[in-house]
C-alpha positions as CSV (number, residue, x, y, z in Angstrom):
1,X,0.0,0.0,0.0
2,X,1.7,3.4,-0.8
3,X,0.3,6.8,-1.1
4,X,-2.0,7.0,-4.5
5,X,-1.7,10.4,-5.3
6,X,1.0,11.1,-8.4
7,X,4.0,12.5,-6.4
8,X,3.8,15.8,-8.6
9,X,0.8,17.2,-6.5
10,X,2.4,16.1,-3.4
11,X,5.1,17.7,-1.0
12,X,8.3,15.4,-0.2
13,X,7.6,15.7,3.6
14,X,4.1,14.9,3.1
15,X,5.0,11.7,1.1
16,X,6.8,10.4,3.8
17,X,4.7,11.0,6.5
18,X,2.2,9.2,4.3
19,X,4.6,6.4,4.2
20,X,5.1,6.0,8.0
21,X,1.3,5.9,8.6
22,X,0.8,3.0,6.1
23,X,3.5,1.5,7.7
24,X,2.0,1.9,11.1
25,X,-1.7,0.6,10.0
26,X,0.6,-2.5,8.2
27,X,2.8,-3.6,10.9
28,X,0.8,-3.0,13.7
29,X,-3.0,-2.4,13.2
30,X,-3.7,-4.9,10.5
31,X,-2.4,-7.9,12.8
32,X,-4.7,-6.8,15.2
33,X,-7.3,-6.2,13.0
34,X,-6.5,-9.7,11.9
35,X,-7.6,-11.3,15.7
36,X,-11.0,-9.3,15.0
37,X,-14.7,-11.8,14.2
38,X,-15.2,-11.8,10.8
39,X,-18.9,-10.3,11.8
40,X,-17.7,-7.6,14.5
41,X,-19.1,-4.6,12.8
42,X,-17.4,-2.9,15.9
43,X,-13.6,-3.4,17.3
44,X,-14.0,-3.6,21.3
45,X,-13.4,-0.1,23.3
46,X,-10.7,-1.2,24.6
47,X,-9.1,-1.6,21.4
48,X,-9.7,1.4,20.1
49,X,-8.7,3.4,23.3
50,X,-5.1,1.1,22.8
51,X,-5.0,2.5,19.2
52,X,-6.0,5.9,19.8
53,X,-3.3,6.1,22.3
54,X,-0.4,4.4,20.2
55,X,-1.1,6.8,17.4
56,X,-0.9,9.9,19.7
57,X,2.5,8.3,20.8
58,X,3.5,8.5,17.2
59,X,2.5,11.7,16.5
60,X,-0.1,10.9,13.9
61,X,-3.3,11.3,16.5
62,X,-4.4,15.0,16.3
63,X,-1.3,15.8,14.1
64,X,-2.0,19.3,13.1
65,X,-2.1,20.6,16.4
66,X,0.6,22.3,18.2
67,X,3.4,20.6,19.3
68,X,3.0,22.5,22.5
69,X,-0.4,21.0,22.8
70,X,1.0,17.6,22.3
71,X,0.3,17.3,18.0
72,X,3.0,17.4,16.0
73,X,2.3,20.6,14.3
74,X,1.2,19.3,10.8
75,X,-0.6,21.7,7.8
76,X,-4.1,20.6,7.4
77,X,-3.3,19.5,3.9
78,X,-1.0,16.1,5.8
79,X,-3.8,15.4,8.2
80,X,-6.4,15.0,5.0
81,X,-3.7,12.6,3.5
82,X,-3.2,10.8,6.6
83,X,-7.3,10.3,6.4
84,X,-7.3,9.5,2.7
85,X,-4.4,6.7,3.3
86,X,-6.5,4.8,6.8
87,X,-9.4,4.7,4.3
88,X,-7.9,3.2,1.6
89,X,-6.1,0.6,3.9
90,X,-9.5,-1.3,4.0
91,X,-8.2,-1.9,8.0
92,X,-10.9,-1.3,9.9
93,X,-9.1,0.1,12.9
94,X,-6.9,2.8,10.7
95,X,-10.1,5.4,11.5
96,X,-9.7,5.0,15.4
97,X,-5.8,6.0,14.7
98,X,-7.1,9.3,13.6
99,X,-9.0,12.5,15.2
100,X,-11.4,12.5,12.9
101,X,-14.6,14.8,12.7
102,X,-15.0,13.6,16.4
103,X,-11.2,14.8,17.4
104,X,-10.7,18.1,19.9
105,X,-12.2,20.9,18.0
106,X,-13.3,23.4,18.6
107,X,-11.6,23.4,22.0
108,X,-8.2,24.4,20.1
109,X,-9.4,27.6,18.8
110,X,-12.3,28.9,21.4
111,X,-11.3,27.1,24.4
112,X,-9.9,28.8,27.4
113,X,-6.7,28.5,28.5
114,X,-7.8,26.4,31.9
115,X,-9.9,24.5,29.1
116,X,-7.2,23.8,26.7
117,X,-5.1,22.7,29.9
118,X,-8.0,20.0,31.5
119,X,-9.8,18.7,28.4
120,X,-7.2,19.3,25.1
121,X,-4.2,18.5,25.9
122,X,-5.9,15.0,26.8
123,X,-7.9,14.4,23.5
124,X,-4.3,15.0,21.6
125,X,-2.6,13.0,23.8
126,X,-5.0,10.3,23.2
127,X,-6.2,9.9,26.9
128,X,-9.5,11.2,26.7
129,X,-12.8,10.5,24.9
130,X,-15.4,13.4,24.1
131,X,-18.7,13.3,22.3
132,X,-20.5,16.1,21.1
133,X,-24.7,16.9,21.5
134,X,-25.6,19.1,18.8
135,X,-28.8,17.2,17.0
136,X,-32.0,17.3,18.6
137,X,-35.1,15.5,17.2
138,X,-36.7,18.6,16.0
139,X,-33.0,19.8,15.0
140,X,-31.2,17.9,12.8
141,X,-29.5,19.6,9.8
142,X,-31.2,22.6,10.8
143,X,-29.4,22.1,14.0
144,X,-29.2,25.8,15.6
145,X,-33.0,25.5,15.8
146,X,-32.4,24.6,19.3
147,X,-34.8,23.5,21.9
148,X,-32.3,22.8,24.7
149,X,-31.7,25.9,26.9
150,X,-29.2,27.0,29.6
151,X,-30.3,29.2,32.1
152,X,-27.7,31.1,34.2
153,X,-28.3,31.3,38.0
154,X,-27.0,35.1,39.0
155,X,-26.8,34.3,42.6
156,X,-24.1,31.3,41.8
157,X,-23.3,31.8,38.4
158,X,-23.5,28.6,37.4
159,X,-25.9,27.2,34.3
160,X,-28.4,24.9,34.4
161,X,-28.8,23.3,31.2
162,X,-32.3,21.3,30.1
163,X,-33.1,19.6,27.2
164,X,-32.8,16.5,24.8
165,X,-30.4,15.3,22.5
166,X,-30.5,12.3,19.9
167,X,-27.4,10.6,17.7
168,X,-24.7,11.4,19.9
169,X,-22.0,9.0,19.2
170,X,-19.5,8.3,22.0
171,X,-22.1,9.6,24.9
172,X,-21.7,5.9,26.7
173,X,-18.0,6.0,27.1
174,X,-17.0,10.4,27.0
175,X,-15.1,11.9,29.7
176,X,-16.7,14.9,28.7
177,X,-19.9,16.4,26.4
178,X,-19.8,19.6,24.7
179,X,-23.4,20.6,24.7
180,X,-24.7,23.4,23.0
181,X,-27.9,25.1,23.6
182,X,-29.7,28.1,23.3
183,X,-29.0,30.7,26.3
184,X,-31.0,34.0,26.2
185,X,-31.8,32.7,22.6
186,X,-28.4,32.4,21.5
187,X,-26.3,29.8,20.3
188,X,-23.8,28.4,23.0
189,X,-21.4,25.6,23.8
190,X,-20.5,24.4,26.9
191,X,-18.4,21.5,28.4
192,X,-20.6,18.8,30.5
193,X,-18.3,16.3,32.7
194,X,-18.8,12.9,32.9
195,X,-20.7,12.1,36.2
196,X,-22.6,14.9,36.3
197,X,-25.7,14.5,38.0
198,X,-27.8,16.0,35.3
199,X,-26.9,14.1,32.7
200,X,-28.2,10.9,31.5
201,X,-28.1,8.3,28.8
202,X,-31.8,7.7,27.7
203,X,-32.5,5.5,24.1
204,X,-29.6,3.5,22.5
205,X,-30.0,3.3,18.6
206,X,-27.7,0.9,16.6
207,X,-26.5,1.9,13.3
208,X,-26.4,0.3,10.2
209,X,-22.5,0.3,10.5
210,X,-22.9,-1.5,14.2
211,X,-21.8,2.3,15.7
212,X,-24.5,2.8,18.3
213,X,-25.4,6.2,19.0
214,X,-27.1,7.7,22.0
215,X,-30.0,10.0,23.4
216,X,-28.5,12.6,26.0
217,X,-31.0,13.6,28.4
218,X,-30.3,17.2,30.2
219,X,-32.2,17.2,33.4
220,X,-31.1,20.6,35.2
221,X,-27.3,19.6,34.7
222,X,-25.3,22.5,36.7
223,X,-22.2,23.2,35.5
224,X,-20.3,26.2,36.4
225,X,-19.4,29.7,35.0
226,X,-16.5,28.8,33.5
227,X,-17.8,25.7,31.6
228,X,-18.9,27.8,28.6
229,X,-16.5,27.5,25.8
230,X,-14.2,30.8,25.7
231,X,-15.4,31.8,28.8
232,X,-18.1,34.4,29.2
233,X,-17.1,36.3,25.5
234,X,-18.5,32.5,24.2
235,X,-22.0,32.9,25.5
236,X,-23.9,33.4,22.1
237,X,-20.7,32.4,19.7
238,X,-21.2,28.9,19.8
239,X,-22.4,29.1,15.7
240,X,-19.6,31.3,14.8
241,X,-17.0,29.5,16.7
242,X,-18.3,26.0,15.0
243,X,-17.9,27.3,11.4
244,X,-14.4,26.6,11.2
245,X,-14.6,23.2,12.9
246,X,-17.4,21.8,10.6
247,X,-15.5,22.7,7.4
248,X,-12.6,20.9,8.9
249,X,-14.2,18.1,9.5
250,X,-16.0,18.0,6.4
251,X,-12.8,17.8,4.9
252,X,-12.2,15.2,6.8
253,X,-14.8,12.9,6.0
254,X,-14.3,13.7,2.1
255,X,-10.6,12.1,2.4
256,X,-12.0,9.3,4.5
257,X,-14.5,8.5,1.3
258,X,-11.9,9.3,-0.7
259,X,-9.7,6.4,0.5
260,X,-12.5,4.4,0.8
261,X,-13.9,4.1,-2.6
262,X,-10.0,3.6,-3.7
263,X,-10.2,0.8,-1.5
264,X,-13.5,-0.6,-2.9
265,X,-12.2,-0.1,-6.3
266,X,-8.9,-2.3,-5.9
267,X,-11.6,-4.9,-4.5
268,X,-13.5,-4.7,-7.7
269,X,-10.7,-4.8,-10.3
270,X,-9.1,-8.0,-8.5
271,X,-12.5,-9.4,-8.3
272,X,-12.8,-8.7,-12.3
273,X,-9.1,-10.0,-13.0
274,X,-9.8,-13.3,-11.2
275,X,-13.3,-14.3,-11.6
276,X,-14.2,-16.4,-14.5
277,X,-17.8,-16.5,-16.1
278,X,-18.8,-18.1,-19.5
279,X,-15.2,-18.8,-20.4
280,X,-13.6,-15.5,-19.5
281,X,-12.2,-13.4,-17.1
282,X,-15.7,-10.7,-15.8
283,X,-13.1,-7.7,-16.4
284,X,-13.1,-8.4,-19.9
285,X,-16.9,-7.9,-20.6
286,X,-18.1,-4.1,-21.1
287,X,-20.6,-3.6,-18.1
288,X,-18.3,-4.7,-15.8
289,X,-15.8,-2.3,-17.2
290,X,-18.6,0.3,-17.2
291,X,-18.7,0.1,-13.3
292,X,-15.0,0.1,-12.6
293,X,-13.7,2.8,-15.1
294,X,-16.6,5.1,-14.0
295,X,-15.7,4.6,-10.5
296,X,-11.8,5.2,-11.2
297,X,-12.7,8.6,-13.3
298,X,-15.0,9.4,-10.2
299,X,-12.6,8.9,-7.3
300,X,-9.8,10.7,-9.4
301,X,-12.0,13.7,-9.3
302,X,-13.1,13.8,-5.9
303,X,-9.3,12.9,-4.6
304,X,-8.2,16.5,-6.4
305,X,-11.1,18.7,-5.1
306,X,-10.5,17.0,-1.1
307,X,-7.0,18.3,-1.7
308,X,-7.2,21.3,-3.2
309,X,-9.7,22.2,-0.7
310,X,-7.2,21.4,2.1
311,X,-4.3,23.7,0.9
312,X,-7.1,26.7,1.4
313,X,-7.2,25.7,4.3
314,X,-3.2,25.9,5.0
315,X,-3.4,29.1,3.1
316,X,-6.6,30.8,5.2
317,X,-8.5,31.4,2.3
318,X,-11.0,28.5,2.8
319,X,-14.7,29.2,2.8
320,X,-17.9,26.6,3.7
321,X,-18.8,26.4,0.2
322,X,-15.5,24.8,-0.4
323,X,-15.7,22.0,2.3
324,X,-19.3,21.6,1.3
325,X,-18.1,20.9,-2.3
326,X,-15.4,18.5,-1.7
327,X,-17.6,16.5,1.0
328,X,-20.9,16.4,-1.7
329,X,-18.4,15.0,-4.1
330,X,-16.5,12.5,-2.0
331,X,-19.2,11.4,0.3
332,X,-21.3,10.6,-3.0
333,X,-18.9,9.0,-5.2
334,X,-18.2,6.6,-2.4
335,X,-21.4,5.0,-1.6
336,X,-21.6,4.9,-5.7
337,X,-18.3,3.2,-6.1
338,X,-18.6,0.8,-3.2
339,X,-22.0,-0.5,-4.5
340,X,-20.4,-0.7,-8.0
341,X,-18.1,-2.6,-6.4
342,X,-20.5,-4.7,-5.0
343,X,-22.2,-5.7,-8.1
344,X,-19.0,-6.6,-9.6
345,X,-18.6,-9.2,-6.5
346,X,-22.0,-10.6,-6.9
347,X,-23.4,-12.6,-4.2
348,X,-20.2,-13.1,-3.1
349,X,-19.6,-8.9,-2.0
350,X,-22.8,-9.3,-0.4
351,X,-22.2,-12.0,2.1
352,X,-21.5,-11.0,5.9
353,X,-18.2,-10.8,6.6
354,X,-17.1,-9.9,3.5
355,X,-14.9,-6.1,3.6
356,X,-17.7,-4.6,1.0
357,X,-20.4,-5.5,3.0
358,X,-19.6,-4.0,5.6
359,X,-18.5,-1.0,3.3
360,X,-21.9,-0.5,2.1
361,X,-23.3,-0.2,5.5
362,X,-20.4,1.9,7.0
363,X,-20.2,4.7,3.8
364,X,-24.1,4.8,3.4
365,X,-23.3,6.9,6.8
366,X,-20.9,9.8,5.0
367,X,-23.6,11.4,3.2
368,X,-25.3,12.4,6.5
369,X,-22.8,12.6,8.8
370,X,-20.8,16.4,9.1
371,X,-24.4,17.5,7.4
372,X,-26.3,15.6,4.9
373,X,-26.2,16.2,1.1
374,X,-28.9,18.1,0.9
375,X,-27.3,20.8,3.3
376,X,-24.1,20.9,1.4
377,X,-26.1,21.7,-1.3
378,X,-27.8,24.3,0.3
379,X,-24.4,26.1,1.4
380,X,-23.4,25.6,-2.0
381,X,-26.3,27.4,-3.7
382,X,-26.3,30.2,-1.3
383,X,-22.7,30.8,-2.1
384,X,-23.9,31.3,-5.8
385,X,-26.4,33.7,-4.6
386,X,-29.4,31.1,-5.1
387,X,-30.2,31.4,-1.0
């Protein structure tokens, strides 16, 4: 496995970081992959939290963050890559070596600096698990529409916060939630600590993919002055200071799909090279060709947007349309290529247990997650002044 972009769009150091992370998901998490049931949708917690922790140790966990911080100060443009390449792996623990959409922003550019100090520094390091309650059931791409409230007590100054949130990944197993509600009408985000009396797990729903996600349930949960994030100038920011954080991770989950349908295409063509029907090889006959040289001239596309997108980024001339672009196209082309890939396999692709199986379950998820298509659409049509 090595990287599959031409070297000509890539820089040298980013080539061999590249390198080093295939080499880590090779040596190390494919063997353990390897001990995994053929039906376990899900690796075990504890697994995760070991590979979460190992790649922090290795620098590629939360890379782009300040070495200072603990990250090992990469451009944005190296982290993408280092998502494209644990897609493309087909190893279905290279995702947990990665801060993904679900990683420590947007503590890094809002928090405080007692906030940076107890719940950042952490998350790089790989110590500490964090989920995020955002959707609500009458909020769901339209998610500042918010219901939950936090009302501050002026005699204490703490905030009680009340409300209920749905499809919050992580909830059963986070050391901490960043909530956001509405307070005096306004958009805010504020940090919820495991433990906290207020807080409660209600309904479990399992995914497609075997993820579960959770119901939050905010019952009065107290939580003091200085648990807003950026302090008392973040009361009302929370939409502002989650722009910049969305597009990221948008990004993110376009090089992910990326690396994915790559993966699902290299299934298909050694599928088509070594499967015989009616005296031939299946890659020799047109419709089967139709699938996989579609798919190719589709991921190609999408793999140049992701990373052109990413170098705005770097440069600080990025703007949501952008990330809305490259996640439309990527997000899209994968759940296309993977069930091309599928009908190239036949009944055999379609058995559980088998890597596209799974695939088709897990990427049917990218075109909702990080906002659906639908709302990447929308950011994209009021950018051509459409909205």
């Amino acid at each position: 496995m090595s990287s599959s972009y031409p070297s000509s769009v890539l820089e040298a150091g980013h080539r061999e970081l590249v390198a080093s992370f295939e080499t880590f998901i090779r040596k190390e998490l494919v063997p353990l992959a390897a001990d995994l049931p053929e039906d376990a949708d899900l690796p075990p917690a504890e697994l995760r939290d070991y590979v979460r922790r190992r790649s922090a140790a290795l620098g590629f966990y939360a890379g782009d963050y300040p070495e200072e911080l603990g990250g090992s100060g990469m451009p944005f443009t190296a982290v993408v890559l280092l998502h494209h390449a644990a897609g493309r792996s087909g190893c279905p623990l290279a995702p947990y070596a990665l801060a993904g959409s679900d990683g420590p922003s947007p503590l890094l550019r809002h928090g405080t600096e007692e906030q940076i100090e107890r719940y950042l520094k952490p998350l790089v390091r790989g110590e500490a698990v964090r989920c995020l309650a955002l959707t609500e059931p009458h909020a769901g791409s339209d998610a500042f529409q918010l219901t939950t409230t936090a009302v501050r007590d002026e005699a204490t100054g703490e905030w009680g916060l009340k409300g209920r949130k749905t499809f919050v990944s992580n909830a059963d197993r986070a050391d901490f939630t960043l909530v956001v509600a509405s307070a005096g009408g306004e958009p805010t985000a504020f940090v919820v600590e495991a433990g906290n009396p207020g807080l409660r797990i209600g309904q479990r729903y399992d995914g497609m993919s075997g993820e579960p996600l959770y119901e939050l349930l905010l019952e009065d949960a107290r939580v003091p002055e200085d648990a807003v994030i950026g302090g008392p100038d973040g009361v009302g920011s929370a939409l502002g200071n989650g722009m910049d954080s969305l597009s990221r991770g948008r990004l993110v989950v376009a090089a992910m799909c990326d690396g994915i349908a790559e993966y699902a295409l290299e299934q298909g063509i050694a599928y088509a090279r070594e499967r015989r029907a009616f005296g031939e090889r299946i890659g020799a006959y047109q419709h089967v060709q139709e699938h996989l040289v579609t798919s190719r001239a589709e991921i190609e596309a999408a793999k140049l947007l992701t990373l052109a997108c990413a170098r705005l980024v770097d440069d600080g001339t990025e703007a949501p349309e952008n990330a809305a672009l490259a996640k439309l196209t990527s997000s899209e082309t994968a759940v296309r290529v993977v069930d091309r890939a599928l009908q190239v396999h036949g009944a055999t692709g379609w058995v559980r247990g088998h890597p596209l199986e799974y695939l088709y379950r897990y990427v049917r998820s990218m075109t909702i997650i990080e906002g659906t298509s639908e709302i990447q659409k929308v950011i994209i049509a009021r950018s051509m002044g459409l909205g």
